[in-house]
C-alpha positions as CSV (number, residue, x, y, z in Angstrom):
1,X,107.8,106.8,122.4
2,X,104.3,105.5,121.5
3,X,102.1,104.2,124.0
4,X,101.4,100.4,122.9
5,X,98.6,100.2,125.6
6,X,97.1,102.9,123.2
7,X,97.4,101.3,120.2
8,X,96.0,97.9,121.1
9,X,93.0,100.2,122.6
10,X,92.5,101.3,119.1
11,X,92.8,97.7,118.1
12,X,90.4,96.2,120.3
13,X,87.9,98.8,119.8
14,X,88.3,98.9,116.0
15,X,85.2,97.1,113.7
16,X,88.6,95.9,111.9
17,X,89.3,93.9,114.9
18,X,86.3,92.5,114.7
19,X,86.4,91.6,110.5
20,X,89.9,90.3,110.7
21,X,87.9,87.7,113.9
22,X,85.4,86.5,111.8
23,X,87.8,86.0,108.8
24,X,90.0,83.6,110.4
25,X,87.1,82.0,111.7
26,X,85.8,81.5,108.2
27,X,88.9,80.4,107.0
28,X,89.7,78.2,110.0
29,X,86.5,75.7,108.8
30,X,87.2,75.7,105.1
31,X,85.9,78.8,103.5
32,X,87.6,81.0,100.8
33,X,87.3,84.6,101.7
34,X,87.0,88.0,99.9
35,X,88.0,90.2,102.1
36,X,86.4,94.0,101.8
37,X,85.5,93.6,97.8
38,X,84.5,96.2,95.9
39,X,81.4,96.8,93.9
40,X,79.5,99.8,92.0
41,X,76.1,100.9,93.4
42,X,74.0,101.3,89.8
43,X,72.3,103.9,91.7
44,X,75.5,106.1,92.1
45,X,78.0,104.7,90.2
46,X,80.5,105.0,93.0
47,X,82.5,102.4,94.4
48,X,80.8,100.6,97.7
49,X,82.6,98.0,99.6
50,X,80.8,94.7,101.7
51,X,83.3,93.3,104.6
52,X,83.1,89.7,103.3
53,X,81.9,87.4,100.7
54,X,82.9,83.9,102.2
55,X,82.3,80.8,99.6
56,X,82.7,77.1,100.4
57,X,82.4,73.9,97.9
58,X,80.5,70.7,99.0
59,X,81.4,67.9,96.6
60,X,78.6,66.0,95.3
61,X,78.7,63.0,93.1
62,X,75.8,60.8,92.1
63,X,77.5,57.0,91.8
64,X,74.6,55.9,89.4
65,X,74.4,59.1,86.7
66,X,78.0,59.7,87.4
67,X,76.6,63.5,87.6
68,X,79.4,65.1,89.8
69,X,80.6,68.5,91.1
70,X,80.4,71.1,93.8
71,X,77.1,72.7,95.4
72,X,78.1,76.1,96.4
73,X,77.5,78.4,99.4
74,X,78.5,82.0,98.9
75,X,77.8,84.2,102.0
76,X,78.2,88.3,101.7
77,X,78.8,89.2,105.1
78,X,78.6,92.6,107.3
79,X,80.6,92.0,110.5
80,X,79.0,94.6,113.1
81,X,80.6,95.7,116.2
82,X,77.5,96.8,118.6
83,X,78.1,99.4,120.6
84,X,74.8,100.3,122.0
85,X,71.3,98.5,122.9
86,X,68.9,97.8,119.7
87,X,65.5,96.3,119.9
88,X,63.8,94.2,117.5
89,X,59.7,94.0,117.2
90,X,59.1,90.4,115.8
91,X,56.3,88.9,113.9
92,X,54.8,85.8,112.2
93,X,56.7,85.1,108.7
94,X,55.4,85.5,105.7
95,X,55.5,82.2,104.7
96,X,54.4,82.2,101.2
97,X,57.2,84.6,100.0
98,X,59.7,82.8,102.3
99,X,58.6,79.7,99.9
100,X,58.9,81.6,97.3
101,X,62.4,83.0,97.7
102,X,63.8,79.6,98.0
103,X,61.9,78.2,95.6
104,X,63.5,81.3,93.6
105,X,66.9,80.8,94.6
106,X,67.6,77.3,94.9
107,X,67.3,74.3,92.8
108,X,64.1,73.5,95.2
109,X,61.0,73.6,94.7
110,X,57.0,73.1,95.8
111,X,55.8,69.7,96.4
112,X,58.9,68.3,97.3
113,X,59.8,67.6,101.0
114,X,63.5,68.9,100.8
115,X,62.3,72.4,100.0
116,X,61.0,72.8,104.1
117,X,64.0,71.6,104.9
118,X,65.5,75.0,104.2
119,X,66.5,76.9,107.2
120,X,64.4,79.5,105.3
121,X,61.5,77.6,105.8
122,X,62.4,75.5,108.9
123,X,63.3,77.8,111.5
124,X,61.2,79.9,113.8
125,X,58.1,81.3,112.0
126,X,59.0,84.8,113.8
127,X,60.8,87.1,112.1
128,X,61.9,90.5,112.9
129,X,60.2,93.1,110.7
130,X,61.5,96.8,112.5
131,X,64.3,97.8,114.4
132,X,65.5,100.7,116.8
133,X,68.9,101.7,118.6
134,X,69.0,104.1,121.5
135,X,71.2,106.1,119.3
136,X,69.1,109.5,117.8
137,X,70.7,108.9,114.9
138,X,68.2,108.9,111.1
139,X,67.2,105.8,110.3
140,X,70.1,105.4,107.3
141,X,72.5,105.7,110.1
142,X,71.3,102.7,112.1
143,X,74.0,100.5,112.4
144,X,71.2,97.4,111.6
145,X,69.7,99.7,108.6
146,X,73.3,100.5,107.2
147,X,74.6,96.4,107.3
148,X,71.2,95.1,105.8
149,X,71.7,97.9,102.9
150,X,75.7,96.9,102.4
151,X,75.0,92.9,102.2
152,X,71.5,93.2,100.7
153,X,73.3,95.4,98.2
154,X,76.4,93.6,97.4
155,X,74.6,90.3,96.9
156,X,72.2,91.5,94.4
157,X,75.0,93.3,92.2
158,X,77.3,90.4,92.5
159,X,74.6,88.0,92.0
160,X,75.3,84.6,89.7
161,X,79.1,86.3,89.5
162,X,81.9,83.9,89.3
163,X,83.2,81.7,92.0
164,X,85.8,83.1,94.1
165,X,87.0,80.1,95.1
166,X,90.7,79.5,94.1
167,X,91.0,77.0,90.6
168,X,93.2,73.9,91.5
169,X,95.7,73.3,88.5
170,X,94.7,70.4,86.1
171,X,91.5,70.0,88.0
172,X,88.4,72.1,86.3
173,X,86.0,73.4,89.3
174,X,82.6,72.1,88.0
175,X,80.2,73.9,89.9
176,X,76.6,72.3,89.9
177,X,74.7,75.6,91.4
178,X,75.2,78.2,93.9
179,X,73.2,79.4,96.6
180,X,73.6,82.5,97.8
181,X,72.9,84.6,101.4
182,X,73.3,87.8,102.8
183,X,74.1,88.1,106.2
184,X,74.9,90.2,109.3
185,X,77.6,88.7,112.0
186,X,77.5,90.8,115.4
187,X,80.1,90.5,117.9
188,X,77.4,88.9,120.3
189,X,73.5,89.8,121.1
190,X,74.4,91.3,124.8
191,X,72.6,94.5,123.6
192,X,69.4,93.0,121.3
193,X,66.1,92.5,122.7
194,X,62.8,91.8,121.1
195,X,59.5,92.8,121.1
196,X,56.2,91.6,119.9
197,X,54.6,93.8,117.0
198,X,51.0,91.7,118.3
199,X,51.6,91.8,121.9
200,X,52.3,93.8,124.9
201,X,54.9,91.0,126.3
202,X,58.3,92.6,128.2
203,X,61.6,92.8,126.2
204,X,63.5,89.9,126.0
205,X,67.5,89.3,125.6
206,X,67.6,87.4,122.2
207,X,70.4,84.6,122.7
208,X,69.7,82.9,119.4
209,X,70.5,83.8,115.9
210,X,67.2,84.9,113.7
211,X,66.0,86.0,110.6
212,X,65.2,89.4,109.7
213,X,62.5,90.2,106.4
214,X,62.6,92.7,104.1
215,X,61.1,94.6,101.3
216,X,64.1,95.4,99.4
217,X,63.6,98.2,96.8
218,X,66.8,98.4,94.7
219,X,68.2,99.6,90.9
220,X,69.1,96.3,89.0
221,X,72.3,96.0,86.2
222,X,70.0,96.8,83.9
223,X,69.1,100.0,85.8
224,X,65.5,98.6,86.4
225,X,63.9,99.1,89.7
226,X,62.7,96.4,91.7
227,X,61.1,95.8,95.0
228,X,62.0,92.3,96.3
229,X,61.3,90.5,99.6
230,X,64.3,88.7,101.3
231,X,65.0,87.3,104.8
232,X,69.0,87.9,106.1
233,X,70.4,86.4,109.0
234,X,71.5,87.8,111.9
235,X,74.4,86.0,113.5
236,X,75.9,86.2,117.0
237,X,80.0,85.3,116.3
238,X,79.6,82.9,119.2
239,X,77.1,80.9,117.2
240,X,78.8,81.4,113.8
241,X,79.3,77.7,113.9
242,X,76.4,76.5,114.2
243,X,75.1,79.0,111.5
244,X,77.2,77.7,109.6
245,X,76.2,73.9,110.3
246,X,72.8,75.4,109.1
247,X,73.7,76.4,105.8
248,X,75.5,72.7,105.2
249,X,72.2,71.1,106.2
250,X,70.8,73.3,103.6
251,X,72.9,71.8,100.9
252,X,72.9,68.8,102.0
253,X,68.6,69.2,101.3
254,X,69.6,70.1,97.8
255,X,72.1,67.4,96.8
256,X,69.0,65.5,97.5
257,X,67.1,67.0,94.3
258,X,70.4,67.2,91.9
């Protein structure tokens, strides 16, 4: 006779636990999810999977143009289960390719207040740069190293795809622009700590989500390389809703250019 204590152990300790949580949570406030998707790596040609790509539509509608339609947020999510303690050494942004990214990536752009209204832009002006586990593992085996290289890498070969959001019959989906993010979602921070790269200061417990940077070196479509800077957040699931308020307020800065 199985042992159902057994199974739920697997259950509870499975990563697929842990996706299958932050899918319903997604779902639960409005967003349309992918769930695992497949995409070929141009390095390999092999098949690579991402956990999530979550995408949500905020109607927008200009009463004096008549201009209307959707501003999109597509997300491409890692969910990570952390099972050991990883430290994070932290550092002043670099602002002027933060600016740049956005100004990149979204319909904002400089001289225009809305721009530093972009979480991007408008949260802390520390950053984590490196990262550690207390695993021995090599550094493509970090469990922060191996989710920043699955959503990093997903996003930029699925870039400016297709909505995945579901066409409602009779009713064309007229989608203005779409902003896109890569992101990390952790079952909580209990095990991060951070470090100052310029100081000698005492680890601290990090309790709020943050931004990591990186120089991204990748093979395009095109089978060009490139060497790209990008900032990812790192989510705590029991902030997941407020992230999430985060990236509306970020729409909300660019219905105010449209």
């Amino acid at each position: 006779m199985t042992n159902m204590d057994e199974i739920k152990k697997i259950i509870e300790t499975s990563g697929n636990n842990f996706h299958c949580k932050v899918l319903n949570h997604l779902k639960s406030l409005g967003w349309h999810v992918l769930v695992s998707p497949y995409y070929t790596d141009n390095i390999s040609d092999k098949p690579r999977e991402i956990d999530l790509i979550a995408e949500k539509a905020f109607e927008y509608g200009d009463s004096y143009s008549g201009h209307k339609g959707t501003v999109n947020a597509k997300l491409f999510i890692e969910c990570k289960f952390i099972p050991q303690k990883n430290v994070f050494w932290f550092h002043d942004k670099d602002m002027q390719k933060a600016s740049e990214l956005v100004v990149k990536n979204t319909p904002l752009r400089d001289n225009n207040i809305y721009k530093d209204k972009h979480h991007y832009l408008s949260s802390s002006n520390r950053v984590a740069k490196l990262f550690a586990s207390e695993s021995k593992r090599a550094a493509e085996n970090e469990i922060i190293y191996k989710a920043l290289n699955q959503s990093l890498n997903a996003m930029v070969y699925n870039r400016w795809d297709h909505t995945i959001l579901p066409t409602k019959k009779g009713k064309p989906h007229r989608n203005i622009t779409s902003i896109e993010y890569p992101v990390i979602v952790c079952n909580s921070f209990n095990d991060f700590y951070s470090v100052d790269i310029d100081s000698d200061r005492e680890p601290e417990v990090i309790n709020d989500n943050f931004l990591l940077e990186v120089n991204y070196a990748y093979i395009d479509t095109n089978k060009s390389h490139r060497n790209r800077y990008f900032l990812i957040d790192i989510v705590s699931f029991n902030k997941l809703t407020s992230f999430l308020k985060v990236i509306e307020s970020d729409i909300n800065a660019i219905k105010n250019i449209l």
